[in-house]
C-alpha positions as CSV (number, residue, x, y, z in Angstrom):
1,X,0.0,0.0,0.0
2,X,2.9,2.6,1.0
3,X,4.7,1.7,-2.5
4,X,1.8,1.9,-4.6
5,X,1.3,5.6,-2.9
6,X,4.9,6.3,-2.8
7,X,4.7,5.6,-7.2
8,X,1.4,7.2,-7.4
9,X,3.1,10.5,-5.9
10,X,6.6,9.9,-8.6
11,X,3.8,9.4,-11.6
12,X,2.1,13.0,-10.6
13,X,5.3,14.4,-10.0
14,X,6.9,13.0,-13.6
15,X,4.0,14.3,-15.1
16,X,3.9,17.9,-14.1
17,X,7.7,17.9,-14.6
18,X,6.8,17.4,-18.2
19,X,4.3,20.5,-18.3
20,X,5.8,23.7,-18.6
21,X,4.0,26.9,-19.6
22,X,6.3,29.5,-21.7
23,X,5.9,32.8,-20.8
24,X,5.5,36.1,-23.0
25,X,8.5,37.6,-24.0
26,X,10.8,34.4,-23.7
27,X,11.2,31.2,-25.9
28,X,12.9,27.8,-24.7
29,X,15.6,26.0,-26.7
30,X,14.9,22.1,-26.1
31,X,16.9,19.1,-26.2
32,X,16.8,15.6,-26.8
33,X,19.6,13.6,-25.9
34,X,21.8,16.3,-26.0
35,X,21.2,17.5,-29.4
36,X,18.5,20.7,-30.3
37,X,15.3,19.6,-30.8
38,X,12.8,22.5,-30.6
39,X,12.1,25.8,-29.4
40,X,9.0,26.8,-27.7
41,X,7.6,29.9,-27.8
42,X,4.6,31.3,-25.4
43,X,2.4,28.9,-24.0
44,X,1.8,25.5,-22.8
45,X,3.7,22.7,-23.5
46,X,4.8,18.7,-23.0
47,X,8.3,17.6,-22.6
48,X,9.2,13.3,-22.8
49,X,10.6,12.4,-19.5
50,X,14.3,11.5,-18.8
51,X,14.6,12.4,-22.9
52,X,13.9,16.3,-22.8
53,X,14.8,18.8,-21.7
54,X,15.1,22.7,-21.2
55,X,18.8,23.6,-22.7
56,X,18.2,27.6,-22.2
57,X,15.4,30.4,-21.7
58,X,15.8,33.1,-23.8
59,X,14.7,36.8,-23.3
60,X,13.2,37.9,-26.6
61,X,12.8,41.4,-24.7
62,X,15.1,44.6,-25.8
63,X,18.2,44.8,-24.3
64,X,21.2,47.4,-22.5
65,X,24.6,46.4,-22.8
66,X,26.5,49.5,-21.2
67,X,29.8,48.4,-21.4
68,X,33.4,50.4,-20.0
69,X,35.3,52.8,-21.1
70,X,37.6,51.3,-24.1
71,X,41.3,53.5,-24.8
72,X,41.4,54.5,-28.8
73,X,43.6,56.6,-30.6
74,X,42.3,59.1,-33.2
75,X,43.8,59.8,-36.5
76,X,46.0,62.4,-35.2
77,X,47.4,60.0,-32.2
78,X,45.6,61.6,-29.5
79,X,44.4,58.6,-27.1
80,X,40.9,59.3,-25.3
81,X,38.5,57.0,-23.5
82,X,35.1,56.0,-24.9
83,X,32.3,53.9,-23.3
84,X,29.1,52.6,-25.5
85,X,25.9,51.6,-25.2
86,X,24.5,48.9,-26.8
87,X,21.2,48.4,-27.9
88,X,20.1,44.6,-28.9
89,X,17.5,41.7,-29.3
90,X,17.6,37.9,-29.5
91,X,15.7,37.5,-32.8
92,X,16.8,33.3,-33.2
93,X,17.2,31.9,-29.7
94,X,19.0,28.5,-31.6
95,X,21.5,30.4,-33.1
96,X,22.1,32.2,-30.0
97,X,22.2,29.1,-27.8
98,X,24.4,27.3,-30.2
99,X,26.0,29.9,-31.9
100,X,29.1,31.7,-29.5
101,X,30.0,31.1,-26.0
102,X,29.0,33.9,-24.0
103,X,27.5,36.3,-26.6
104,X,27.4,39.8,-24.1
105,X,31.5,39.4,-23.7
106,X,31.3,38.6,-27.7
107,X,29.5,41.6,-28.1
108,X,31.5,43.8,-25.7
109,X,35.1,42.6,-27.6
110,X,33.3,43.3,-30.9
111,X,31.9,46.9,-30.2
112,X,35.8,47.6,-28.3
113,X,37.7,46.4,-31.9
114,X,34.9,48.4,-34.1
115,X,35.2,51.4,-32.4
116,X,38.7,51.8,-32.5
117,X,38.4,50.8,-36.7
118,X,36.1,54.1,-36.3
119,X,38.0,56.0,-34.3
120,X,40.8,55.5,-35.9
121,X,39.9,57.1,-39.4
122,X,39.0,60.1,-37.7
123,X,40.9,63.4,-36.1
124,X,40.6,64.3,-32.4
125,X,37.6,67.1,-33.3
126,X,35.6,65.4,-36.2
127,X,35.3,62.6,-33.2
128,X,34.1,65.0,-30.8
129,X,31.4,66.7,-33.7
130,X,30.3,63.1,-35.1
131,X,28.7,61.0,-32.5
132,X,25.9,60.7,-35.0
133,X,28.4,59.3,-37.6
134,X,30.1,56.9,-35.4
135,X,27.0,55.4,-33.7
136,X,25.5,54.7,-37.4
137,X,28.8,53.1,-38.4
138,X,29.2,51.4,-35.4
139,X,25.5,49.9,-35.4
140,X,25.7,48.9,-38.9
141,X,29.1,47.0,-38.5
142,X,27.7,45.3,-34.9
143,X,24.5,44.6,-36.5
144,X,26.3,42.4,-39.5
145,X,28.6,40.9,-37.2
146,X,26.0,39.6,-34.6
147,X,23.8,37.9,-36.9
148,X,25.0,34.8,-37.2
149,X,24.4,35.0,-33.4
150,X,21.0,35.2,-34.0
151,X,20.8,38.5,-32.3
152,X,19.9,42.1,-33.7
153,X,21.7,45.1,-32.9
154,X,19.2,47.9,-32.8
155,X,21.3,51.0,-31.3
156,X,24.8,52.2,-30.5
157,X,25.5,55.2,-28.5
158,X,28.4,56.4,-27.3
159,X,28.0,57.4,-23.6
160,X,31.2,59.8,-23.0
161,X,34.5,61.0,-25.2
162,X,37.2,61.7,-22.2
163,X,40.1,62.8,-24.1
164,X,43.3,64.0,-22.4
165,X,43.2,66.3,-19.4
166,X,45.9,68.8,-21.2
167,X,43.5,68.8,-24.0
168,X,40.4,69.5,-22.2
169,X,42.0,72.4,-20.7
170,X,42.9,73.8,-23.8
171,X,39.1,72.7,-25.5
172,X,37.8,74.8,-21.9
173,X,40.0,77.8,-23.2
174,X,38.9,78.1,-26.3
175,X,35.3,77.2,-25.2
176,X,36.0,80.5,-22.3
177,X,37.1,82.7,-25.3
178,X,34.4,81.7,-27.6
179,X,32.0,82.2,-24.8
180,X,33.8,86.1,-24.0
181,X,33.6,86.8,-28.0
182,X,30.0,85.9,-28.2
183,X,29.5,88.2,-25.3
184,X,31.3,91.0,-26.5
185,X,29.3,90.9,-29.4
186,X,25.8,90.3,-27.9
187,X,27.1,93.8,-25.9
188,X,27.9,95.4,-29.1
189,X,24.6,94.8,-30.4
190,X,22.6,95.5,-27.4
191,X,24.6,98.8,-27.1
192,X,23.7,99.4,-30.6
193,X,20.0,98.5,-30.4
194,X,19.5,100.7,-27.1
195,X,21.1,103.8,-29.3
196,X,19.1,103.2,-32.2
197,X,15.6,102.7,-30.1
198,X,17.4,106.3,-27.7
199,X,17.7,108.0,-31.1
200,X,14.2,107.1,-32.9
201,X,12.6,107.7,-29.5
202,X,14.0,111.4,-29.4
203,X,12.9,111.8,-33.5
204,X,9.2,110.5,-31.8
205,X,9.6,113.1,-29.5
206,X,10.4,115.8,-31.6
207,X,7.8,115.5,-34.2
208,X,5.6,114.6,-31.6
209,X,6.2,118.3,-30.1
210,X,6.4,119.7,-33.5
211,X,2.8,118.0,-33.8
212,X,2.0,119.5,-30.5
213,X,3.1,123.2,-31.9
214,X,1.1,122.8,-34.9
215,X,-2.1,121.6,-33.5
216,X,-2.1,124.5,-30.9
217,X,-0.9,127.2,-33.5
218,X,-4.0,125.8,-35.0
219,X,-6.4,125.6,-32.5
220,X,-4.9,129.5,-31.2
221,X,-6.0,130.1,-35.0
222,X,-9.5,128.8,-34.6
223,X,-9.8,130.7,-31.5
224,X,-9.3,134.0,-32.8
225,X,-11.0,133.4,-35.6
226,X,-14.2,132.2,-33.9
227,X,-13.7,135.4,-31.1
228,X,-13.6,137.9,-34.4
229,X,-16.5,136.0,-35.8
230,X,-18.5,136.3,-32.6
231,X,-17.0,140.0,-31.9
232,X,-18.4,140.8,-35.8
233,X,-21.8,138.8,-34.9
234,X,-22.1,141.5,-31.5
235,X,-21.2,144.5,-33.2
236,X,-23.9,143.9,-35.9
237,X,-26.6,142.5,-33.3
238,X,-25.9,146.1,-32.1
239,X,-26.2,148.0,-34.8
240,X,-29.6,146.3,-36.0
241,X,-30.6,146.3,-32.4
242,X,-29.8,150.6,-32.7
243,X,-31.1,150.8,-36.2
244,X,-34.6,149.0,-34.9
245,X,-34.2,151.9,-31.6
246,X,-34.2,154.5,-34.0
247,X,-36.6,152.9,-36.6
248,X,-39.0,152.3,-33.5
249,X,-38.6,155.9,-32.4
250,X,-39.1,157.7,-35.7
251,X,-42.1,155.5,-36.1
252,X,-43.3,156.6,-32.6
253,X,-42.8,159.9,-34.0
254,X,-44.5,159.8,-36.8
255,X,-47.8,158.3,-35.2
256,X,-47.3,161.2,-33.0
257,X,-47.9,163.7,-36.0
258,X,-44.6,165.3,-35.1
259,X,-42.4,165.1,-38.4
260,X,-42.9,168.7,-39.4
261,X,-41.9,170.0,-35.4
262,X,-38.9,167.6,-35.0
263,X,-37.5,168.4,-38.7
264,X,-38.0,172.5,-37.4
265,X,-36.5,171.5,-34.0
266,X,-33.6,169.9,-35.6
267,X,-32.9,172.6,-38.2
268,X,-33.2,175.4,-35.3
269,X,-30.2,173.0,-33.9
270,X,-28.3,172.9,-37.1
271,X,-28.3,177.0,-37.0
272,X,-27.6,177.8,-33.5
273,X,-24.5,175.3,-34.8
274,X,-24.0,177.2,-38.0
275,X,-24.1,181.0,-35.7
276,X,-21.4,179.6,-33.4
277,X,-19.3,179.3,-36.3
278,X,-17.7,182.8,-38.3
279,X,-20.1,182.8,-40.9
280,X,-21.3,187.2,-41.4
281,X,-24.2,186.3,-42.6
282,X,-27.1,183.9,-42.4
283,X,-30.5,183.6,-43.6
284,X,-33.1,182.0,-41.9
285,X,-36.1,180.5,-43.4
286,X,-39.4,181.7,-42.1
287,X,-40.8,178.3,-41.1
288,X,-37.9,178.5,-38.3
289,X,-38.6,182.6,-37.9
290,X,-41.6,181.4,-36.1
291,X,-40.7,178.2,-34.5
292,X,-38.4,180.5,-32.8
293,X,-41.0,183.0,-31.7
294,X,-42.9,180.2,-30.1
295,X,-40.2,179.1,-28.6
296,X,-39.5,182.3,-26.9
297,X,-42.9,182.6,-26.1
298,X,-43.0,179.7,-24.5
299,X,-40.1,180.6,-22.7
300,X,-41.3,184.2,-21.3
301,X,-44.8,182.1,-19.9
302,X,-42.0,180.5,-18.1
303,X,-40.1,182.6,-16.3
304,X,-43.4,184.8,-15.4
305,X,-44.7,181.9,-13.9
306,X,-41.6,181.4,-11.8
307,X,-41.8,185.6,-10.5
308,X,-45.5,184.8,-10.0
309,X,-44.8,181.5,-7.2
């Protein structure tokens, strides 16, 4: 009874040795018998007991190699450090199983010897200007060279250019005197902008007050123009207004039946005028002979009515 439990356990555990479940993003390179016999990719699967087997799980995912700094020597023999970064993916898991022994160091040897090929073509400061360049070349070159690996090289970067310290001091001078130039310049201009915008703000301002000038000349102009207009405008108000006086008084006159007195009155004025004057003779027309008379008359009744109060 123990035995027959004791193989009933070893059957269930034999048979869920030879279930295994693959999961996304991975594949598994099998054996049998020591030699490749399949590679499963996601999902569930059966192995044969004591003959299969699981020779290597393989990451299908994107991968990031950043590997050390390497020592290369540019064209012009100036040694400087350079570290990458690798960008790859497993695109045949057999031939990356079966293909090189340890394929990251093959990888790392291989981007150290292609980037010294690259280097080495160029001059200390087309290096430093073409990253772009070198990462293309490099990728290209890594990407031929790793596929027999069964693996895909997607991106190269290079991380950091450390050339020599006696060099960077003199690339930090020249980058200090560029910098002081530029500054200068930017100075210059600004200098030149704020007297430009001084001297087109003192032309606004002077045809602006020239603008000012003119409109009050003018508006001075319509001033006096408008007071002689109004000063005209009085004057003849009071004219008509002594015209219609005198019109309204020699009306009054006439309704009074007075034209022939005030006509005698006023001559009798116009000759005691004339007699003040040298003239030796006048003559005196008898309409104003006896105006006169009445008018003495009328002054005699006067004074005797005085003598008489």
């Amino acid at each position: 009874m123990i035995l027959l439990i004791i193989l009933i356990i070893l059957a269930i555990i034999i048979v869920l040795s030879t279930i295994r479940i693959v999961p996304q993003a991975y594949a598994y390179v099998v054996e049998r018998l020591g030699a490749y016999k399949d590679t499963w990719s996601v999902g569930l699967h059966v192995k044969i007991p004591f003959f299969d087997k699981v020779a290597r799980k393989v990451n299908l995912k994107e991968q990031v190699v950043d590997f050390p700094p390497q020592p290369v020597i540019t064209k012009d023999n100036v040694t400087m450090q350079i570290d990458t970064v690798v960008y790859f993916q497993i695109t045949d898991p057999k031939l990356y199983s079966y293909g090189v022994e340890n394929p990251i160091m093959a990888i790392e040897n291989l981007t150290a010897t292609t980037l010294r090929n690259v280097i080495g073509d160029l001059e200390l400061d087309e290096t430093l200007t073409s990253r772009e360049t070198i990462n293309t070349q490099m990728r290209s070159t890594l990407d031929v060279a790793t596929d027999p690996w069964g693996i895909k090289v997607n991106r190269v970067e290079l991380k950091n250019i450390i050339p020599p310290a006696a060099i960077q001091d003199a690339m930090e001078k020249q980058m200090k005197a560029e910098r002081e130039r530029r500054e200068a310049i930017l100075i210059a201009e600004g200098e030149k902008k704020s007297a430009v915008l001084r001297a087109e703000g003192h032309k606004e301002s002077v045809v602006l007050e020239a603008e000012g000038e003119k409109e009050s000349a003018i508006l001075r102009a319509e001033a006096k123009k408008e007071a002689t207009i109004r000063e005209a405008e009085g004057q003849a108000e009071a004219i008509r207004t002594v015209q219609q006086a005198n019109a309204q008084g020699l009306e009054f006159i006439k309704n009074a039946k007075a034209d022939d007195a005030v006509i005698q009155l006023k001559s009798l004025e116009a000759f005691a005028k004339a007699a003040d004057g040298k003239a030796t003779k006048i003559i005196i027309p008898s309409e104003i002979q006896s105006l006169a008379g009445m008018v003495k008359s009328v002054t005699e009744i006067g004074q005797s009515d005085e003598i008489n109060v």
